[in-house]
Residue, then its C-alpha position, 0 to 999 in steps of 0.5 A: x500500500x502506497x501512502x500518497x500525502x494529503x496535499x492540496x495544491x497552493x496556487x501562487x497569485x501571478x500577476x493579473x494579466x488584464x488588458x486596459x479600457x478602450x476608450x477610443x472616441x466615437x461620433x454618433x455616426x459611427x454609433x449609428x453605423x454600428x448599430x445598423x452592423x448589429x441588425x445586418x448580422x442578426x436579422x433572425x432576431x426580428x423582433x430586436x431588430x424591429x424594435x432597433x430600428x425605431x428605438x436608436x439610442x440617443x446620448x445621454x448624460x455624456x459622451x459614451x452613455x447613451x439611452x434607447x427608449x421603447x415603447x413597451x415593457x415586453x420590447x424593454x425585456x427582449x432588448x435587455x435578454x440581448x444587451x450583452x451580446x449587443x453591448x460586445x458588439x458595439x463596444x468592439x466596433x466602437x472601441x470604447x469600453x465605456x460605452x453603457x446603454x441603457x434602455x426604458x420604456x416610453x411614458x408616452x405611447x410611440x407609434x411603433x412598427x408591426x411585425x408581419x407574419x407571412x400571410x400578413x405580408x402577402x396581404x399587403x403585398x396584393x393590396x399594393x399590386x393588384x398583380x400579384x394575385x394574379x402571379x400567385x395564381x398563374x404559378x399556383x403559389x400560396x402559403x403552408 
C-alpha cells in the first residue's frame, strides 16, 4: 500500500494579466453605423431588430452613455435578454469600453412598427399590386 500525502495544491497569485479600457472616441455616426452592423448580422432576431430600428439610442448624460427608449415593457425585456451580446458588439466596433446603454420604456405611447407574419405580408403585398394575385395564381403559389 502506497501512502500518497494529503496535499492540496497552493496556487501562487501571478500577476493579473488584464488588458486596459478602450476608450477610443466615437461620433454618433459611427454609433449609428454600428448599430445598423448589429441588425445586418442578426436579422433572425426580428423582433430586436424591429424594435432597433425605431428605438436608436440617443446620448445621454455624456459622451459614451447613451439611452434607447421603447415603447413597451415586453420590447424593454427582449432588448435587455440581448444587451450583452449587443453591448460586445458595439463596444468592439466602437472601441470604447465605456460605452453603457441603457434602455426604458416610453411614458408616452410611440407609434411603433408591426411585425408581419407571412400571410400578413402577402396581404399587403396584393393590396399594393393588384398583380400579384394574379402571379400567385398563374404559378399556383400560396402559403403552408
Amino acid at each position: 500500500m502506497v501512502n500518497v500525502p494529503n496535499v492540496t495544491a497552493a496556487t501562487a497569485p501571478t500577476a493579473a494579466t488584464t488588458t486596459p479600457l478602450r476608450t477610443q472616441e466615437f461620433t454618433a455616426q459611427q454609433l449609428q453605423e454600428a448599430w445598423q452592423g448589429y441588425m445586418m448580422e442578426h436579422p433572425q432576431e426580428r423582433a430586436l431588430v424591429t424594435t432597433m430600428s425605431y428605438a436608436v439610442p440617443q446620448q445621454g448624460a455624456d459622451a459614451e452613455h447613451y439611452v434607447m427608449t421603447v415603447g413597451s415593457p415586453t420590447e424593454q425585456k427582449n432588448v435587455e435578454e440581448h444587451k450583452e451580446a449587443l453591448m460586445k458588439f458595439l463596444c468592439d466596433t466602437l472601441q470604447n469600453d465605456r460605452f453603457t446603454l441603457d434602455v426604458k420604456v416610453s411614458e408616452v405611447p410611440i407609434d411603433t412598427p408591426k411585425i408581419l407574419s407571412p400571410r400578413e405580408v402577402v396581404e399587403q403585398i396584393k393590396q399594393h399590386n393588384p398583380n400579384f394575385t394574379q402571379f400567385l395564381k398563374d404559378f399556383d403559389l400560396g402559403l403552408a
